[in-house]
N, CA, C and O atoms as a printed pandas DataFrame, in Angstrom:
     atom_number atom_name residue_name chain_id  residue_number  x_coord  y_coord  z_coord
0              1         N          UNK        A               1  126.937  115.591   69.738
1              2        CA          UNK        A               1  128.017  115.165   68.855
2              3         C          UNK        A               1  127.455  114.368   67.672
3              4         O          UNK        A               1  127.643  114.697   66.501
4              5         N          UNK        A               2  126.579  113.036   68.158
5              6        CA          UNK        A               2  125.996  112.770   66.696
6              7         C          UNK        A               2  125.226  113.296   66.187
7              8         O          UNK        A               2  125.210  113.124   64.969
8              9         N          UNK        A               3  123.961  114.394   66.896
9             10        CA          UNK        A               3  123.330  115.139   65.956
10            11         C          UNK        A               3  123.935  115.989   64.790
11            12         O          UNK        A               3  123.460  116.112   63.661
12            13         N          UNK        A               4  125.531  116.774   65.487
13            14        CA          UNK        A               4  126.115  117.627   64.474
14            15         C          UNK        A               4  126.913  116.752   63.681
15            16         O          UNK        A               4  127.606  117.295   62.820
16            17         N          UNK        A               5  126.963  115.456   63.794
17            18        CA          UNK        A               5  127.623  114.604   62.267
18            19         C          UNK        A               5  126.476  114.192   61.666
19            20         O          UNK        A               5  126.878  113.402   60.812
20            21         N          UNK        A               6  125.200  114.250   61.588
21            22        CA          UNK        A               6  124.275  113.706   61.126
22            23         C          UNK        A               6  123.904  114.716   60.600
23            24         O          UNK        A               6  123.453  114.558   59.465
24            25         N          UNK        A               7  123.923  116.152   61.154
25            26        CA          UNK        A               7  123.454  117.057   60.446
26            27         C          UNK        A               7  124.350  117.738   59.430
27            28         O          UNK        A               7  123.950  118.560   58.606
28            29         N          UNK        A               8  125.729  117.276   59.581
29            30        CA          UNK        A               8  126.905  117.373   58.414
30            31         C          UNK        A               8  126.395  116.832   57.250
31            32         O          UNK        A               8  126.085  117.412   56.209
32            33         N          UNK        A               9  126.330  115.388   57.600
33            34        CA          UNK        A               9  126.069  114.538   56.529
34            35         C          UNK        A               9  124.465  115.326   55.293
35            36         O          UNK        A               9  124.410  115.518   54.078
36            37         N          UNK        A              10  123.435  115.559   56.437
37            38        CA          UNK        A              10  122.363  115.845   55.261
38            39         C          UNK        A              10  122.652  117.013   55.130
39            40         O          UNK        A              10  121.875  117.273   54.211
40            41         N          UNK        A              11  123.451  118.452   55.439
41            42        CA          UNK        A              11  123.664  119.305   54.346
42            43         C          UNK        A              11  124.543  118.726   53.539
43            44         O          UNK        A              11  124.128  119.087   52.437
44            45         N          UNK        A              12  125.637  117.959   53.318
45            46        CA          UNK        A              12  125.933  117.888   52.416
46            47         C          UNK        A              12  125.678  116.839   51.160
47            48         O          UNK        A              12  125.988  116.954   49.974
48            49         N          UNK        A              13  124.971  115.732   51.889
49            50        CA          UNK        A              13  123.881  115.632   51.083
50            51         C          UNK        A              13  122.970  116.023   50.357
51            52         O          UNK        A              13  122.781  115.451   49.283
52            53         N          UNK        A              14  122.037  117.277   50.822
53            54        CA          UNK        A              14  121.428  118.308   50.164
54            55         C          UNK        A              14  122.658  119.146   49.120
55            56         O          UNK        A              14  122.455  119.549   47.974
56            57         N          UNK        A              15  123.426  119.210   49.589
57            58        CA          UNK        A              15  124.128  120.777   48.378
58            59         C          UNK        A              15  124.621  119.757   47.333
59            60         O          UNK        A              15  124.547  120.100   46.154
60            61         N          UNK        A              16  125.269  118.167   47.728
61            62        CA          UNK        A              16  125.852  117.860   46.611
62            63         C          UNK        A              16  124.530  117.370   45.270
63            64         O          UNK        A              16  124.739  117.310   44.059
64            65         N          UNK        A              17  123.055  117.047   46.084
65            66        CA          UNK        A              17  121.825  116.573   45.507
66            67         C          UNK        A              17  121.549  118.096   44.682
67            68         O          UNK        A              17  121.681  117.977   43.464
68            69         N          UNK        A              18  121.278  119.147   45.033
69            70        CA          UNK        A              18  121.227  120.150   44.059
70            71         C          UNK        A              18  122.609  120.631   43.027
71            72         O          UNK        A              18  122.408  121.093   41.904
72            73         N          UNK        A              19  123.789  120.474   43.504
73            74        CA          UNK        A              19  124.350  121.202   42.543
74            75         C          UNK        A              19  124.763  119.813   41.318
75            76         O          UNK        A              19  125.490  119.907   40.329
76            77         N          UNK        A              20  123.997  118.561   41.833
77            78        CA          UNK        A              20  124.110  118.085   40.519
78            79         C          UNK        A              20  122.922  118.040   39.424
79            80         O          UNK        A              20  122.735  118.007   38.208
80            81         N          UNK        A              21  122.287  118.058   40.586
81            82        CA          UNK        A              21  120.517  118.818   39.306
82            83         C          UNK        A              21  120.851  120.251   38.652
83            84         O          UNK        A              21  120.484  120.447   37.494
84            85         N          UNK        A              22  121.508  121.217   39.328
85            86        CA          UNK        A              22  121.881  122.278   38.637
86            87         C          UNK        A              22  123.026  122.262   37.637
87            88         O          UNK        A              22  123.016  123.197   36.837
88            89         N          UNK        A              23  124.204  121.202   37.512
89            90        CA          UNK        A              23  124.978  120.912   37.167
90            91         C          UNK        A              23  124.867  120.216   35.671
91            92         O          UNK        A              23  125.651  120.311   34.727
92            93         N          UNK        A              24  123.922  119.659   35.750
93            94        CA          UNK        A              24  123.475  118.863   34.450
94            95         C          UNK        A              24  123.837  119.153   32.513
95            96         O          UNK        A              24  124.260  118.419   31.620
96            97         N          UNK        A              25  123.374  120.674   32.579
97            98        CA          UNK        A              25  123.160  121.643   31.561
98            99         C          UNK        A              25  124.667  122.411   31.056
99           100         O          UNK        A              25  125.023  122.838   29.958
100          101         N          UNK        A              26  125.632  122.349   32.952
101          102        CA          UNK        A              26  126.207  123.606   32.681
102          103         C          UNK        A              26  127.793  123.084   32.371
103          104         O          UNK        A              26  127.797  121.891   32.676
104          105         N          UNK        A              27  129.102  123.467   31.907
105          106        CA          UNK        A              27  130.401  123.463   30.918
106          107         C          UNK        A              27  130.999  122.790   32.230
107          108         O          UNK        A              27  130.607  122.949   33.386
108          109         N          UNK        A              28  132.103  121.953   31.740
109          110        CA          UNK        A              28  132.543  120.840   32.796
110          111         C          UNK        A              28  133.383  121.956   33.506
111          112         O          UNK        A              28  133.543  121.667   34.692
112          113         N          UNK        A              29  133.942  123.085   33.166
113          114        CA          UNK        A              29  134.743  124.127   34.232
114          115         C          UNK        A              29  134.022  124.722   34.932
115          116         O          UNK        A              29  134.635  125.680   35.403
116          117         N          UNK        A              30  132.744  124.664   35.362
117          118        CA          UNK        A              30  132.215  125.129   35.859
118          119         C          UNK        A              30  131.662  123.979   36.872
119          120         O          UNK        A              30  131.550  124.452   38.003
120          121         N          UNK        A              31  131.370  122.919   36.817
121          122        CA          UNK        A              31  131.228  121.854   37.167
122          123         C          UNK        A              31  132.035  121.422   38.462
123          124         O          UNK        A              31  131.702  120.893   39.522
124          125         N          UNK        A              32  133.510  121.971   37.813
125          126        CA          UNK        A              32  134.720  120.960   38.977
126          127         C          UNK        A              32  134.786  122.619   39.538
127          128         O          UNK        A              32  135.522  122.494   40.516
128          129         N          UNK        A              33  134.546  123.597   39.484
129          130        CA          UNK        A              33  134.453  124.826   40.131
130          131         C          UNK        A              33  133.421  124.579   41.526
131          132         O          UNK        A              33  133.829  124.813   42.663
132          133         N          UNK        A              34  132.192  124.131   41.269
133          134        CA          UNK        A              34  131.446  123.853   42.366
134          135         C          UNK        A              34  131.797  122.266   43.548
135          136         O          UNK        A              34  131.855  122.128   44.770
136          137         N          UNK        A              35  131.916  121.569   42.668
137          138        CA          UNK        A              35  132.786  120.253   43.120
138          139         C          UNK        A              35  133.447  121.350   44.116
139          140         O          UNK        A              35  132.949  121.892   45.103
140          141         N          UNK        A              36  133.985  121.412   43.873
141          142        CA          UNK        A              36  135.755  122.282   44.471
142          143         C          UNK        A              36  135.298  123.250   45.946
143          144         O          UNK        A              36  136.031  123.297   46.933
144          145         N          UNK        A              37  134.014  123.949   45.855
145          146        CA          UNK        A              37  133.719  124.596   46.543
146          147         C          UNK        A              37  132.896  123.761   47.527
147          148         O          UNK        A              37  132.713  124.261   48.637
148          149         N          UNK        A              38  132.418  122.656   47.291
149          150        CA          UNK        A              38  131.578  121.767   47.871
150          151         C          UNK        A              38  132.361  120.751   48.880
151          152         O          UNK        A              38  132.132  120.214   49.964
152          153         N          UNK        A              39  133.394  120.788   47.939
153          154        CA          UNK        A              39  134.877  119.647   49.008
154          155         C          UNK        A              39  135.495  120.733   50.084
155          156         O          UNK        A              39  135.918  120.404   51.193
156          157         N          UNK        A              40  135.482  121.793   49.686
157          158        CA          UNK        A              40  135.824  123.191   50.912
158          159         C          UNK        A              40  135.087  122.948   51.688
159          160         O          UNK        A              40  135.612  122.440   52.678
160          161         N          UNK        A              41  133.765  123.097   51.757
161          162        CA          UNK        A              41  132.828  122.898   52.637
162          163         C          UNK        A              41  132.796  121.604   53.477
163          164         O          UNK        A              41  133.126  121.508   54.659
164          165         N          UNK        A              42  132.455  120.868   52.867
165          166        CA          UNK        A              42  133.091  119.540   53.404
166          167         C          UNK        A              42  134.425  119.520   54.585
167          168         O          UNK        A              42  134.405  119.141   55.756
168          169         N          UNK        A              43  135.076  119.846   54.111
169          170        CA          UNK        A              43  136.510  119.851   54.621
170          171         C          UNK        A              43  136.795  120.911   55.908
171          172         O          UNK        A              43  137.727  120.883   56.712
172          173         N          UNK        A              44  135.737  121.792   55.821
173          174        CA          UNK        A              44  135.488  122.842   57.327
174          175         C          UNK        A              44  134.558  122.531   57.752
175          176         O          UNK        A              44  134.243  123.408   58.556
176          177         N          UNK        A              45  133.452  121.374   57.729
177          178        CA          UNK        A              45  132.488  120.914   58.721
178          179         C          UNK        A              45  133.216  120.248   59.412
179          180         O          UNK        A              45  133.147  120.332   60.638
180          181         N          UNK        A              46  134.385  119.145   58.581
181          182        CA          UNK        A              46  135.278  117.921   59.137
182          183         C          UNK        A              46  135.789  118.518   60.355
183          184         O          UNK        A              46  135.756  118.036   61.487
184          185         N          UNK        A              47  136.294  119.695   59.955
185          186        CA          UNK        A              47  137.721  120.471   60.888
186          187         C          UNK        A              47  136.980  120.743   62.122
187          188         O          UNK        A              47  137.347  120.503   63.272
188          189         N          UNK        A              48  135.753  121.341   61.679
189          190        CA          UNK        A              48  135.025  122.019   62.946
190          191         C          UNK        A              48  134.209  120.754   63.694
191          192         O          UNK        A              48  133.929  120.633   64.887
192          193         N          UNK        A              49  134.018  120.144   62.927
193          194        CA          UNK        A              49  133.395  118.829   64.203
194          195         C          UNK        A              49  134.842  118.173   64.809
195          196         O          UNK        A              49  134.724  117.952   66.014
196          197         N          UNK        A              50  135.809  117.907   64.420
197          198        CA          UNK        A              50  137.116  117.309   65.463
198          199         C          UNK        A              50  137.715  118.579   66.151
199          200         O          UNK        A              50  138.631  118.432   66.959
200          201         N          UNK        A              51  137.036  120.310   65.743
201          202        CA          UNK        A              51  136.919  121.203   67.014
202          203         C          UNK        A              51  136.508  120.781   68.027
203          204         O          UNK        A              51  137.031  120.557   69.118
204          205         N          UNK        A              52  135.512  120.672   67.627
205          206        CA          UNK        A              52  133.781  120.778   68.620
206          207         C          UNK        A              52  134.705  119.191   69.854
207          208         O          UNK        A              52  134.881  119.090   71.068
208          209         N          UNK        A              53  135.028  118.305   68.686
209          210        CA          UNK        A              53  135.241  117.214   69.515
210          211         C          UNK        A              53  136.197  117.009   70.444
211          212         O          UNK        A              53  136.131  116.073   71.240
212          213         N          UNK        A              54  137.490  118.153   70.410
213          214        CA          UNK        A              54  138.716  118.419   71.249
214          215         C          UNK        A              54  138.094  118.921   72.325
215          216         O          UNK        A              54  138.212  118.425   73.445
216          217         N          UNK        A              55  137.279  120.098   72.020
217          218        CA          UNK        A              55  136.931  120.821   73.066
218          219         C          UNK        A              55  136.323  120.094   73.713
219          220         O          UNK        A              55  137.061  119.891   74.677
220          221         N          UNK        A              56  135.443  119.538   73.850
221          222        CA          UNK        A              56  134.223  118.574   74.570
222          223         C          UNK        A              56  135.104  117.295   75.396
223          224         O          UNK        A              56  134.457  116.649   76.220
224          225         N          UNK        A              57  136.174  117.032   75.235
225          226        CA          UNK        A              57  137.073  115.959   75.568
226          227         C          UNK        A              57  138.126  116.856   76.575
227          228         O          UNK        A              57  138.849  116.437   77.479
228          229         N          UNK        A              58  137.977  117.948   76.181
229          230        CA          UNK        A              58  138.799  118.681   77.115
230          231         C          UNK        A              58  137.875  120.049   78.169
231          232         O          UNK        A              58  138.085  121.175   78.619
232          233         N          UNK        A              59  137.074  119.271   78.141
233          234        CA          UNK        A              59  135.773  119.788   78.634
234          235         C          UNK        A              59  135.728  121.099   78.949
235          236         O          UNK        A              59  135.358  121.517   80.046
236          237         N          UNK        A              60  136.215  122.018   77.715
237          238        CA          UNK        A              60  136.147  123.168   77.428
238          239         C          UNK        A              60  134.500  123.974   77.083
239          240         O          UNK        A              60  134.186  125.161   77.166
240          241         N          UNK        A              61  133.828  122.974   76.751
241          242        CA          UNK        A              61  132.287  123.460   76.407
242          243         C          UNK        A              61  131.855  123.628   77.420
243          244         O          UNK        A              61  130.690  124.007   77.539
């Protein structure tokens, strides 16, 4: 359980650390386009770790 929130945290650490080095150069609509896709992501690790965490409490694993 804390390895897979720890390992949440540094991918998304990593994707938000590159797409702002890649981000730098490129038109602000394109910008809140990746933002946007990055908070998706975010937002289905969240979902799927308080999966992971129902199941395991309901000792479905």
């Amino acid at each position: 359980m804390i390895a897979f929130l720890v390992l949440i945290c540094i991918i998304s650490f990593s994707v938000e650390f590159a797409l702002y080095r890649r981000m730098n150069k490129q038109k602000e609509e394109v910008r809140r386009m990746k933002y946007l896709y990055f908070i998706m992501f975010q937002i289905a690790m969240t979902l799927l770790l308080f999966a992971c965490f129902q199941m395991l409490m309901n000792r479905s694993i």
